[in-house]
C-alpha positions, 0 to 999 in steps of 0.5 A: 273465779276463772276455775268457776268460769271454766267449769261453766265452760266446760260443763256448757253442753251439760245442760238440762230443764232443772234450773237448779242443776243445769249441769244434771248430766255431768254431776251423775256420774260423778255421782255415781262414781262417789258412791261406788267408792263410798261403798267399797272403800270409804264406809267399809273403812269408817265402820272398822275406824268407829269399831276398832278405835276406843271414843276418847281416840277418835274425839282426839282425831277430830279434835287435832284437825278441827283445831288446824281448822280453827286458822282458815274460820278465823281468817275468813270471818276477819274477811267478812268483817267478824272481828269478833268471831274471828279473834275467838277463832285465832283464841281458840286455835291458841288455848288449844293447841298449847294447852290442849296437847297441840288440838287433841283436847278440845278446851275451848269449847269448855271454856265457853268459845264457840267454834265456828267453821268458815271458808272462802266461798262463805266469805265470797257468798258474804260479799256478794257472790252468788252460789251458782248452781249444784257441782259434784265434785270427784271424792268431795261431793256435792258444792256449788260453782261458788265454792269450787272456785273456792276450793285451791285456796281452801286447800292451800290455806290448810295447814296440814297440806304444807306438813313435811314429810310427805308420808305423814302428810298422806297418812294423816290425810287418810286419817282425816277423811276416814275420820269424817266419814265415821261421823257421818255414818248414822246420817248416811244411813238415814239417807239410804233408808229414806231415799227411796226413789233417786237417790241423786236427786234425794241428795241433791235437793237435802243439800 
């Protein structure tokens, strides 16, 4: 909550006529500066990812990390009171890694239990907080006051951020967004194709 006040703070002389983005003047440029390294590094990259790496590769990569995932959605649908959802998500978490080569395979989805994806700032909406208005935030994108307050402890609850050694870690973390970014590009090129004026505002408004 105090991240969420010191962005209000610092962004205060950000304001414009756009109630739903009072903090136009700084996310455009945070904007601009995501999408030049999209441009340059990212989707160059997740284009080679996706010609390069065989299907059955990349689905063990989202995989592995959507099953580290599975943890922090457990825990945050316990805080929101989901018992239920929460147990499958810790069950899934179980099947899959001791059954599943530690995540690579995705048997519980086969099995019938359905994934969910929760994080703290859907447990802080759940209990009454507000969203706040638009945030672009550097390299993640687009987000809300809300979830950026979030944000530490969603990182800090995940547990490839603690693996050791730190080379791993880092290169692991590549992997991870490059692998990401690979999924999403039919749909960012479906966003450039259709968003024929200001691009910002397109995806502002989408979100």
């Amino acid at each position: 909550l105090s991240l969420a006040a010191s962005a209000g703070v610092l962004l205060g002389g950000c304001a414009t006529t756009n109630p739903q983005d009072p903090f136009e003047k700084f996310n455009r440029p945070v904007f601009a500066f995501n999408d030049a390294v999209d441009r340059v590094a990212l989707k160059p990259a997740a284009t080679a990812y996706k010609k390069v790496l065989p299907s059955f590769v990349q689905t063990g990569v989202s995989n592995f990390f959507g099953n580290l995932s599975d943890i922090w959605s457990g825990a945050n649908n316990l805080m929101q009171g989901k018992g239920e959802a929460g147990m499958t998500d810790f069950t899934r978490f179980t099947l899959n890694t001791t059954f599943g080569l530690a995540g690579l395979l995705d048997i519980a989805s086969e099995a019938g239990l359905q994934k969910h994806n929760e994080d703290f700032g859907q447990t802080l909406g759940y209990w009454g907080m507000p969203s706040g208005p638009y945030f672009v935030l550097p390299l993640l994108g687009p987000s809300t006051v809300r979830d950026t307050a979030a944000l530490p402890l969603d990182m800090a609850a995940d547990p490839w951020s603690h693996v050791d050694p730190t080379a791993t870690r880092n290169w692991g973390t590549g992997l991870r967004i490059i692998d990401k970014r690979a999924v999403l590009l039919e749909a960012s090129d479906l966003v450039e194709s259709a968003a024929l004026g200001d691009r910002y505002v397109f995806i502002r408004d989408g979100y």
